[in-house]
PASEBA-1860 file (N, C-alpha, C; in nm, 3 decimals):
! residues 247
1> XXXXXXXX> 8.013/9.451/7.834/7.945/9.363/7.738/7.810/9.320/7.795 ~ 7.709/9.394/7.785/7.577/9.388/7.819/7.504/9.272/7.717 ~ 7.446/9.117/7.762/7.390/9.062/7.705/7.247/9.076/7.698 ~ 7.143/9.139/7.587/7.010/9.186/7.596/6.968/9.098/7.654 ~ 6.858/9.098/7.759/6.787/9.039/7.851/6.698/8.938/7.751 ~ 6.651/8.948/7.644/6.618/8.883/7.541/6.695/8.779/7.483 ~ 6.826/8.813/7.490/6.908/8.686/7.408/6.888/8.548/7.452 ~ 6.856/8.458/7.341/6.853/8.324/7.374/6.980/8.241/7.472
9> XXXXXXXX> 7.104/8.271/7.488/7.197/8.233/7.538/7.137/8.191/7.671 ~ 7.103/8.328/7.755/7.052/8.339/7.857/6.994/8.208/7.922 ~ 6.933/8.106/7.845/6.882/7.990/7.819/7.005/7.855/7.876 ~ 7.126/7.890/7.879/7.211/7.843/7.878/7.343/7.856/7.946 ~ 7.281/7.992/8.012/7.414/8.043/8.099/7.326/7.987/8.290 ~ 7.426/7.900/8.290/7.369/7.859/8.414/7.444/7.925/8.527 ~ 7.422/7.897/8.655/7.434/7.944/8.801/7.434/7.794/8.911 ~ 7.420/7.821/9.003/7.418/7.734/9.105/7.361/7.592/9.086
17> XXXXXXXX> 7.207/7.694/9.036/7.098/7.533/9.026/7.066/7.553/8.839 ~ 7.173/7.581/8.764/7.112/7.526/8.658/7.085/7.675/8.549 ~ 6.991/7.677/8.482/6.957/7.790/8.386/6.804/7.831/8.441 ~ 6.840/7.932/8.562/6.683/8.001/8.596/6.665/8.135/8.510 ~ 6.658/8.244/8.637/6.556/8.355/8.559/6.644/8.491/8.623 ~ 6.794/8.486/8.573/6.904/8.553/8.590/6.861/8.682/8.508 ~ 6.854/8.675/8.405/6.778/8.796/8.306/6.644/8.868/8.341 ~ 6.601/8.771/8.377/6.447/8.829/8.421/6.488/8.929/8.542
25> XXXXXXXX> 6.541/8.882/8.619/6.546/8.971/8.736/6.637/9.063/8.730 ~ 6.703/9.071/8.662/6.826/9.167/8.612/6.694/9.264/8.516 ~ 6.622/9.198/8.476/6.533/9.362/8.354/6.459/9.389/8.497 ~ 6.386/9.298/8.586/6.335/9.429/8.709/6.375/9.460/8.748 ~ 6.533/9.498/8.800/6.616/9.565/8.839/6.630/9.690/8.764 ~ 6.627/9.695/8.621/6.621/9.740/8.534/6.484/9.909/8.506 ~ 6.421/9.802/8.550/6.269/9.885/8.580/6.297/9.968/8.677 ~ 6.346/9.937/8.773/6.279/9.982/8.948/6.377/9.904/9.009
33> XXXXXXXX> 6.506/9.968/9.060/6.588/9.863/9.193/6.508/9.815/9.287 ~ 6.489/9.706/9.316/6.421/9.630/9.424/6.531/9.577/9.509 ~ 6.553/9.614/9.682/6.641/9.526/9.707/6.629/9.382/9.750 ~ 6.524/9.329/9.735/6.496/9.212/9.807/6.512/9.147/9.645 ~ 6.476/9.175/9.558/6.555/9.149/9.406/6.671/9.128/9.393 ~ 6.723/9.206/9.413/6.895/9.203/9.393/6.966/9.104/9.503 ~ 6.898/9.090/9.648/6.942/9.006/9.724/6.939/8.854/9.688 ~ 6.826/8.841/9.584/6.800/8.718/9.594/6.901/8.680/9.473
41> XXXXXXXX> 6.902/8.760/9.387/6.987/8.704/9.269/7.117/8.717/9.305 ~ 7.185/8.777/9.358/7.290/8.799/9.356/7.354/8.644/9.501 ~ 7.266/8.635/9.575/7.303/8.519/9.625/7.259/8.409/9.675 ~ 7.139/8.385/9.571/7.057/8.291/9.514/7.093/8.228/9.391 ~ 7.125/8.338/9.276/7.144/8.237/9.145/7.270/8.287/9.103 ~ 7.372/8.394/9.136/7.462/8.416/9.105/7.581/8.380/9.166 ~ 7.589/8.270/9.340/7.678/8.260/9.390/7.632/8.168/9.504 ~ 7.719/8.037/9.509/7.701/7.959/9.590/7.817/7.883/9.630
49> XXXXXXXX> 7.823/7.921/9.763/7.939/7.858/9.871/8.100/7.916/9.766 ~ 8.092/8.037/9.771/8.209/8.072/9.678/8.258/8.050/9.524 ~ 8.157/7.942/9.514/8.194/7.916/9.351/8.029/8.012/9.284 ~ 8.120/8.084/9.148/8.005/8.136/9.028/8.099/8.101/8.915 ~ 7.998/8.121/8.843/7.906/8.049/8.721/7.970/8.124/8.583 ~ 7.894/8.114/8.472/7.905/8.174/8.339/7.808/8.288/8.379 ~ 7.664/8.277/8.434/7.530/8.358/8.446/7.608/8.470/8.554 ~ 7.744/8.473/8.631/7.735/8.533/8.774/7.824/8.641/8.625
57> XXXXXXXX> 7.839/8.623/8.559/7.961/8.708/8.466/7.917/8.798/8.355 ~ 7.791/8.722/8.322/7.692/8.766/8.234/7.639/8.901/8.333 ~ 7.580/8.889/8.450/7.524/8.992/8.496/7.609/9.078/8.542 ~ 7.712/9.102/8.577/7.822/9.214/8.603/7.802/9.316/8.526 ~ 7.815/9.316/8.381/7.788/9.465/8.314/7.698/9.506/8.374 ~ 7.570/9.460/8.389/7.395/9.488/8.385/7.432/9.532/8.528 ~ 7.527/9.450/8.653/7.486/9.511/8.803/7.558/9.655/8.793 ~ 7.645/9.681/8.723/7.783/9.785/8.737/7.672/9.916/8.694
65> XXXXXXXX> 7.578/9.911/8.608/7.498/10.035/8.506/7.408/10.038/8.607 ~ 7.328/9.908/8.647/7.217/9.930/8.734/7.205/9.996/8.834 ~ 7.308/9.948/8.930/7.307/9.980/9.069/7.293/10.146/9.087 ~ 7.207/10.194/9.177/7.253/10.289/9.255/7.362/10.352/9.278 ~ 7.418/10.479/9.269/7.538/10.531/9.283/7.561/10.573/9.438 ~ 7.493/10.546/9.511/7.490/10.602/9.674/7.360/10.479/9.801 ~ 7.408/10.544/9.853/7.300/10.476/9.993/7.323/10.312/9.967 ~ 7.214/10.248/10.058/7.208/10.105/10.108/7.212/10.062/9.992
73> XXXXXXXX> 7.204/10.092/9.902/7.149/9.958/9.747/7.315/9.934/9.667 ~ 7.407/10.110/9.663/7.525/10.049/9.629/7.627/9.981/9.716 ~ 7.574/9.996/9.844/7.682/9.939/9.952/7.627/9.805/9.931 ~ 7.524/9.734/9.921/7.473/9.615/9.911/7.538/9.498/9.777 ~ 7.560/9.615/9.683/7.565/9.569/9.516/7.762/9.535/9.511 ~ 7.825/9.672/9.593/7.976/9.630/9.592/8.024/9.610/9.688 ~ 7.975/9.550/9.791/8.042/9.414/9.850/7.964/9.289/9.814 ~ 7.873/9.282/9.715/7.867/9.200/9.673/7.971/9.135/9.540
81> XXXXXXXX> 8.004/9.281/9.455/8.074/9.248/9.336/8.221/9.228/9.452 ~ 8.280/9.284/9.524/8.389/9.274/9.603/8.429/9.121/9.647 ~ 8.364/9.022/9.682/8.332/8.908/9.686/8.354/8.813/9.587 ~ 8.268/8.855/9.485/8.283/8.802/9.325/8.448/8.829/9.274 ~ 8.458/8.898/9.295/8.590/8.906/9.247/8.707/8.859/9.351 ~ 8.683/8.858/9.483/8.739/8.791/9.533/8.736/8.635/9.481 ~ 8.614/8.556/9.463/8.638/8.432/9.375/8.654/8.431/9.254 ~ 8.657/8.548/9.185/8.720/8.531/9.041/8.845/8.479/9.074
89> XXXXXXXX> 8.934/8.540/9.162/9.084/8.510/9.150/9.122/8.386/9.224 ~ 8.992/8.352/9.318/9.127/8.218/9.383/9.125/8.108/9.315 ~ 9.220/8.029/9.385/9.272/7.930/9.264/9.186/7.795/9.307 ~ 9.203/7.743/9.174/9.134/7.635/9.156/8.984/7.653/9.064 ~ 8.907/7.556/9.043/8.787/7.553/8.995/8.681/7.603/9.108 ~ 8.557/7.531/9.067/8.438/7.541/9.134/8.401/7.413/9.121 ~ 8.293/7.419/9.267/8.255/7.238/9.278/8.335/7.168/9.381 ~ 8.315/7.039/9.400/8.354/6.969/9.495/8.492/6.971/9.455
97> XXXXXXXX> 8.604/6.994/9.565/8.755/6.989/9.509/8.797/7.073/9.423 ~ 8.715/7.160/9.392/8.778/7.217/9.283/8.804/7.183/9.157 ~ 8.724/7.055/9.127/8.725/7.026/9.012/8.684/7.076/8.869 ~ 8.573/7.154/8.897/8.476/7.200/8.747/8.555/7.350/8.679 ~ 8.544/7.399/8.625/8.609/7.488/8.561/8.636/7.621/8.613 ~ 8.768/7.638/8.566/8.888/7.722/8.588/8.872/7.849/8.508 ~ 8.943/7.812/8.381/8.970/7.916/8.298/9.067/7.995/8.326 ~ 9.093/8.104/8.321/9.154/8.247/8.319/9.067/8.278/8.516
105> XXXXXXXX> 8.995/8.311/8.470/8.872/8.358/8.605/8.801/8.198/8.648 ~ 8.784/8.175/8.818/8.715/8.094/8.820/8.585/8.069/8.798 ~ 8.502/7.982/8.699/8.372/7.921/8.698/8.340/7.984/8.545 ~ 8.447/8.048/8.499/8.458/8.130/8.333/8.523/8.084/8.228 ~ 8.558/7.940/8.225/8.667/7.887/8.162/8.591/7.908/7.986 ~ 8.680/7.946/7.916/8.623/7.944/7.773/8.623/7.810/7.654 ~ 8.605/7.674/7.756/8.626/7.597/7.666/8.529/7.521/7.733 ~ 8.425/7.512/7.587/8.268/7.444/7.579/8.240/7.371/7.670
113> XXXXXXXX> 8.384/7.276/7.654/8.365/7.136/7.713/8.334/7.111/7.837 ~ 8.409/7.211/7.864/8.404/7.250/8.064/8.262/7.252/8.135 ~ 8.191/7.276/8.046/8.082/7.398/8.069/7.940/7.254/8.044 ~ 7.978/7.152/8.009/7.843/7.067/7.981/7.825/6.932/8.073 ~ 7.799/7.005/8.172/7.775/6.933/8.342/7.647/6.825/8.312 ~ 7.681/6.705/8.384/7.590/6.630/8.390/7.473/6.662/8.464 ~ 7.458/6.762/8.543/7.370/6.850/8.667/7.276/6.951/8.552 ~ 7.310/6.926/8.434/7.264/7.051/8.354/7.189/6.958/8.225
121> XXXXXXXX> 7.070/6.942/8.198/7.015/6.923/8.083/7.111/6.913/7.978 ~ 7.084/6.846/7.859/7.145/6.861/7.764/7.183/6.936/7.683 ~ 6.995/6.987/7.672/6.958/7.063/7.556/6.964/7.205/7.642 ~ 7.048/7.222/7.760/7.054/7.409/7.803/7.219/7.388/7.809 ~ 7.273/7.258/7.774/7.436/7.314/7.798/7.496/7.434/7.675 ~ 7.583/7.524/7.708/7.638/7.611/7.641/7.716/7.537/7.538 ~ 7.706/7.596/7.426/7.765/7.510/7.264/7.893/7.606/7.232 ~ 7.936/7.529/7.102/8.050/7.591/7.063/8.007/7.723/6.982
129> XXXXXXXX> 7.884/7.733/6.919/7.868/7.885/6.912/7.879/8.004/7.028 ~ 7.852/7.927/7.124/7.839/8.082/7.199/7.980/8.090/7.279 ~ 8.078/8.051/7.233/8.216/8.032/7.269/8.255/8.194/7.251 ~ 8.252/8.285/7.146/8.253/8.423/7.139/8.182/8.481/7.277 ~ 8.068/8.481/7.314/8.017/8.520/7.387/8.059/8.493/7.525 ~ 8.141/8.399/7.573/8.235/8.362/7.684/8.345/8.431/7.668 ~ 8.420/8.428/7.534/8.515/8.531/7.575/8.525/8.664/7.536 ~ 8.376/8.721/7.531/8.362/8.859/7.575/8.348/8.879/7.697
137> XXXXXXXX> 8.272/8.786/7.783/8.327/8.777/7.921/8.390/8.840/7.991 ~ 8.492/8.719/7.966/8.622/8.759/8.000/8.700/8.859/7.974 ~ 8.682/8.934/7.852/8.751/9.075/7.812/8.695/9.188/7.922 ~ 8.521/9.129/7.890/8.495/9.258/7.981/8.557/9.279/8.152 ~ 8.577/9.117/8.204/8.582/9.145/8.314/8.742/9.211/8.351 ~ 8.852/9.139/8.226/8.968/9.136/8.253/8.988/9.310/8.270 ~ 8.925/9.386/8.182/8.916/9.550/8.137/8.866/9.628/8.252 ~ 8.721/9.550/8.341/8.671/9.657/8.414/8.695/9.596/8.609
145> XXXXXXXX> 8.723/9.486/8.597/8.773/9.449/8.741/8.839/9.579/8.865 ~ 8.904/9.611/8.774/8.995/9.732/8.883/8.932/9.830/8.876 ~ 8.878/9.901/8.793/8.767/10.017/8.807/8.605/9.918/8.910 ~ 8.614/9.826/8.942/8.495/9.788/9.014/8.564/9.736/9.140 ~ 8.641/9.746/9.223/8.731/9.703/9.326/8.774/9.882/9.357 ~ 8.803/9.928/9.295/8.820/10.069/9.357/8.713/10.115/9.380 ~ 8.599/10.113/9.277/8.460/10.140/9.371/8.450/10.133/9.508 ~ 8.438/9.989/9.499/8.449/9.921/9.636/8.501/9.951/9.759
153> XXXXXXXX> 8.633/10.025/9.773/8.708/10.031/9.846/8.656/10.209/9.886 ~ 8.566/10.249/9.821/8.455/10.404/9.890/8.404/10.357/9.990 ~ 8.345/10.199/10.030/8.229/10.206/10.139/8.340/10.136/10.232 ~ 8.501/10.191/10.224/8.600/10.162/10.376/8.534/10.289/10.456 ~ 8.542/10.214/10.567/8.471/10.374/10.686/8.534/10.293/10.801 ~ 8.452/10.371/10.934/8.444/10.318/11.059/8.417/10.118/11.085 ~ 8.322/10.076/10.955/8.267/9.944/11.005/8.389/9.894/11.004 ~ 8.400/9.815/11.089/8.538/9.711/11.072/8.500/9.611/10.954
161> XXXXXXXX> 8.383/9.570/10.981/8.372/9.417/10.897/8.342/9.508/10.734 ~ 8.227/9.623/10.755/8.199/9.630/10.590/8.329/9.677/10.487 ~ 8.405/9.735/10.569/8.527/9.774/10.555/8.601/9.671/10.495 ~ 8.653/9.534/10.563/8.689/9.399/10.513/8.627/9.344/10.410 ~ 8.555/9.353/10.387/8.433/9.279/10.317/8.450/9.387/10.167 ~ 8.474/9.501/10.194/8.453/9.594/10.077/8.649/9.581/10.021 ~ 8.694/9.540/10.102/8.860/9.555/10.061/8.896/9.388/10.010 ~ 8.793/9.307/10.002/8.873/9.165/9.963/8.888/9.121/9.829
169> XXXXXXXX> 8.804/9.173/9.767/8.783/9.217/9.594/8.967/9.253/9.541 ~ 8.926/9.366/9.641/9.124/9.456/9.577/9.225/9.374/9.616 ~ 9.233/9.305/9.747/9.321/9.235/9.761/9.350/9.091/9.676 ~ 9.231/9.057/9.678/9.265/8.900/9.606/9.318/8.949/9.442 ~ 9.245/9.041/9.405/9.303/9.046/9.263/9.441/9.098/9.251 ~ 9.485/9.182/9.328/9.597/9.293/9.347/9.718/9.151/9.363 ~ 9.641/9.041/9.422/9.748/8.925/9.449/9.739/8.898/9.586 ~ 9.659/8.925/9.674/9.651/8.842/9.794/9.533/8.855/9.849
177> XXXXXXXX> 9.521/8.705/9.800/9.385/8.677/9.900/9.455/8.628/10.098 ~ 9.570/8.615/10.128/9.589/8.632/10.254/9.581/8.722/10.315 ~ 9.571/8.847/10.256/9.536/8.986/10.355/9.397/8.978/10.332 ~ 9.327/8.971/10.238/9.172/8.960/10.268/9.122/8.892/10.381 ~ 9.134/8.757/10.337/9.137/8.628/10.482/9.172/8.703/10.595 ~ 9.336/8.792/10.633/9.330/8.810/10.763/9.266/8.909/10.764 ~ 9.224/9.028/10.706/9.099/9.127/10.753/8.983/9.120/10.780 ~ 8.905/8.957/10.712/8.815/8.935/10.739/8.784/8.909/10.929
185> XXXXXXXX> 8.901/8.763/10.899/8.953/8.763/11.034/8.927/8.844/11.167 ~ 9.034/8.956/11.135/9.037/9.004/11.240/8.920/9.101/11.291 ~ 8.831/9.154/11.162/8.675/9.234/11.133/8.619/9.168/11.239 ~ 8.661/9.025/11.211/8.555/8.903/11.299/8.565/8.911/11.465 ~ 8.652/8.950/11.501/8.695/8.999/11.634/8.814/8.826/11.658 ~ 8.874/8.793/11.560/8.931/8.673/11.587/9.095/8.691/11.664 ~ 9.143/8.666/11.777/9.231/8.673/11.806/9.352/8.684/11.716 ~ 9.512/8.774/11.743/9.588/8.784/11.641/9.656/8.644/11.629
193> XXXXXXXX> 9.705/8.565/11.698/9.746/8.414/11.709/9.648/8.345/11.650 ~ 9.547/8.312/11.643/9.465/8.277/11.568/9.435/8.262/11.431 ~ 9.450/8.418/11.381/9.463/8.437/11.285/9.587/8.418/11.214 ~ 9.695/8.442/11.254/9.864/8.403/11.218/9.853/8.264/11.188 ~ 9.822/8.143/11.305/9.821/8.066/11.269/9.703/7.981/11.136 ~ 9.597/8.051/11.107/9.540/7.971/11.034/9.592/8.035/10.854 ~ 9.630/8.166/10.903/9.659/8.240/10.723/9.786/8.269/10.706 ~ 9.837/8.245/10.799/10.007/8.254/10.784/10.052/8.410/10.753
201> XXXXXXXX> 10.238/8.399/10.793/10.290/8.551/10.778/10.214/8.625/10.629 ~ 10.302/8.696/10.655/10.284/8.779/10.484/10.410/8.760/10.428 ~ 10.399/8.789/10.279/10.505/8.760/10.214/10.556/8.882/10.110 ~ 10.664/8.913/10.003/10.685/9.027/9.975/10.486/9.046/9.883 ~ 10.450/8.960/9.783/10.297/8.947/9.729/10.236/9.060/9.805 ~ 10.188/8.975/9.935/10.108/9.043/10.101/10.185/9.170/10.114 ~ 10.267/9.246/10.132/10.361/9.325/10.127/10.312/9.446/10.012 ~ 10.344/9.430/9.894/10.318/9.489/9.820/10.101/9.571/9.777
209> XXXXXXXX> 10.031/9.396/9.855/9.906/9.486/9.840/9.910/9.570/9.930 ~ 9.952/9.533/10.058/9.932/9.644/10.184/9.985/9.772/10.165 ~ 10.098/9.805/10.061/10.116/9.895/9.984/9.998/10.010/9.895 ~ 9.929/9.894/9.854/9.844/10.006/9.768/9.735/10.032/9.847 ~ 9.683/9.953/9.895/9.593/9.947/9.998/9.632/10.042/10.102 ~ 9.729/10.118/10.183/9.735/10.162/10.261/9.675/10.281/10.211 ~ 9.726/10.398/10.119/9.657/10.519/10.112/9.496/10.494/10.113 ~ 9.439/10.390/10.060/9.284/10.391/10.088/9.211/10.418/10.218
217> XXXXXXXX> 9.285/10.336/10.316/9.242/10.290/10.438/9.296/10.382/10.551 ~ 9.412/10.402/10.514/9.465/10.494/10.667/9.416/10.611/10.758 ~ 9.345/10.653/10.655/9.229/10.760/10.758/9.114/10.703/10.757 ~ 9.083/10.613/10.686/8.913/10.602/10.729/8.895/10.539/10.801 ~ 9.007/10.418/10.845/8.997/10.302/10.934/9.109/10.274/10.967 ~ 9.179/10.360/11.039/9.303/10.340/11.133/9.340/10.218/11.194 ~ 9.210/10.168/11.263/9.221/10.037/11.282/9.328/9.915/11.186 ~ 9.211/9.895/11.105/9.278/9.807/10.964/9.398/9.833/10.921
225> XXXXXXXX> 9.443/9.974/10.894/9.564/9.969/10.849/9.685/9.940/10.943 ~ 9.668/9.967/11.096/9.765/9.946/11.201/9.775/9.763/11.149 ~ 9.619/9.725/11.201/9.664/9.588/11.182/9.737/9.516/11.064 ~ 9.779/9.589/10.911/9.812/9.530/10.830/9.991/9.569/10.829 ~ 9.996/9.683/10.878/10.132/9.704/10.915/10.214/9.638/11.019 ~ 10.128/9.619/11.098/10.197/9.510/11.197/10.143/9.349/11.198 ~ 10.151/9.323/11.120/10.132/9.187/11.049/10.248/9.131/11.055 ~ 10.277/9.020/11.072/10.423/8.958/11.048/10.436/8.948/10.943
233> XXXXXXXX> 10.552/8.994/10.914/10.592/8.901/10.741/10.568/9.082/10.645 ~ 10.507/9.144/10.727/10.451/9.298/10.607/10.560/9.392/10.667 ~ 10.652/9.413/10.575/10.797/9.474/10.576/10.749/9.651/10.513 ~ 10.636/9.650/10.485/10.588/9.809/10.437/10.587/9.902/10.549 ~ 10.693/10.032/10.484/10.713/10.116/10.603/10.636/10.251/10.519 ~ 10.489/10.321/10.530/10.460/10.449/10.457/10.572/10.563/10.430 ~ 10.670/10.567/10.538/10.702/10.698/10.534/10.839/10.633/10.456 ~ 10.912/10.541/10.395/11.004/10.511/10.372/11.037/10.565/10.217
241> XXXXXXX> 11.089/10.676/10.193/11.125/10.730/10.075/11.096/10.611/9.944 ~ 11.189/10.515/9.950/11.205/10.415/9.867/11.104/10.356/9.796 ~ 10.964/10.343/9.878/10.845/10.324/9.859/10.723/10.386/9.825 ~ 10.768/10.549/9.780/10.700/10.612/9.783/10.643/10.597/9.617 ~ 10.713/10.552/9.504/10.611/10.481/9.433/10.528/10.392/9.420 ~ 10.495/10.337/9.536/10.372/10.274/9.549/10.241/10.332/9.595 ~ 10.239/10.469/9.622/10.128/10.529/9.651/10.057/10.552/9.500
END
């Protein structure tokens, strides 16, 4: 669901600091990939301290067509969307505590009300007309999430961290953001006690992503997958007949 860079909405779909120039820089992207463009929007006006917006949801169609299909610009673009979707799924709102809106997806909630922040002008809060246009949103994202997380999971290689970073998208949505957390973790060079203690065992959830996740990872990064198999709490055995519909 591509919103024309022209549409008045645009006016109204805010981000971090409000209703900037999310469209604008999405049509020079449009023109000519710039990466110092895409850097800035994508974590400048599309994402701050883990919480996005209505504007971070709006531009997803536009980053998914835009981007580059190879080299530095798509490795840049999906661990960025990898991320995003890692905070689509965790729980709670956006904002201090977690208070501001939820929805279905976090910072996407489809009800007006949510959406008309005292931090936000009056006359740019989102109305009950463009209530359709929120939950095309959400259709689009609910439809293309897993085709943009498997992307993602192409730039697993040798890096330990881009590797983590490109796998936390699949995990949080797949249902665990605790194997993300501990891959980040351990990417980080963070001790295994360390990490046990701050993200805890795994559970059958944790279990089951390390399941799908394993055929991705097991040759490209041996590493990662040893560490997710010997995880406490991750009861997944590859070679175990029983399990072999989970590949």
């Amino acid at each position: 669901m591509k919103i024309a860079f022209t549409h008045e909405i645009w006016g109204r779909l805010y981000g971090p600091y409000g209703n900037r120039s999310v469209n604008e820089q999405l049509k020079i992207l449009s023109e000519q990939w710039d990466s110092a463009v895409a850097k800035n929007l994508f974590w400048e006006e599309l994402h701050h301290q883990d919480d996005i917006y209505p504007s971070t949801y709006a531009a997803l169609p536009w980053l998914v067509e835009l981007s580059p299909s190879s080299e530095e610009a798509f490795k840049e673009t999906y661990l960025f969307l990898s991320h995003i979707i890692h905070c689509a799924f965790a729980a709670g709102g956006i904002g201090c505590g977690g208070s501001g809106p939820k929805g279905k997806y976090q910072g996407l909630s489809t009800d007006i009300a949510d959406h008309q922040h005292v931090w936000i002008p009056q006359n740019e809060w989102l109305t009950v007309p463009d209530q359709p246009i929120l939950i095309g949103l959400e259709q689009w994202f609910s439809k293309n999430w897993p085709m943009i997380t498997n992307r993602c999971l192409d730039l697993v290689g040798s890096d330990l961290a881009i590797s983590a970073y490109a796998i936390e998208g699949f995990a949080s949505a797949n249902g665990s953001s605790r194997v993300a957390w501990s891959l980040e973790m351990f990417a980080g060079g963070e001790d295994f006690d360390i990490i046990r203690q701050d993200v805890g065992d795994y559970d059958e959830d944790d279990t089951a992503v390390v399941a799908k996740l394993f055929p991705h990872i097991h040759k490209r990064n041996p590493d990662l997958a040893s560490f997710l198999l010997d995880y406490p709490g991750c009861n997944f055995v590859p070679d175990a007949p029983r399990q072999g519909n989970l590949f």
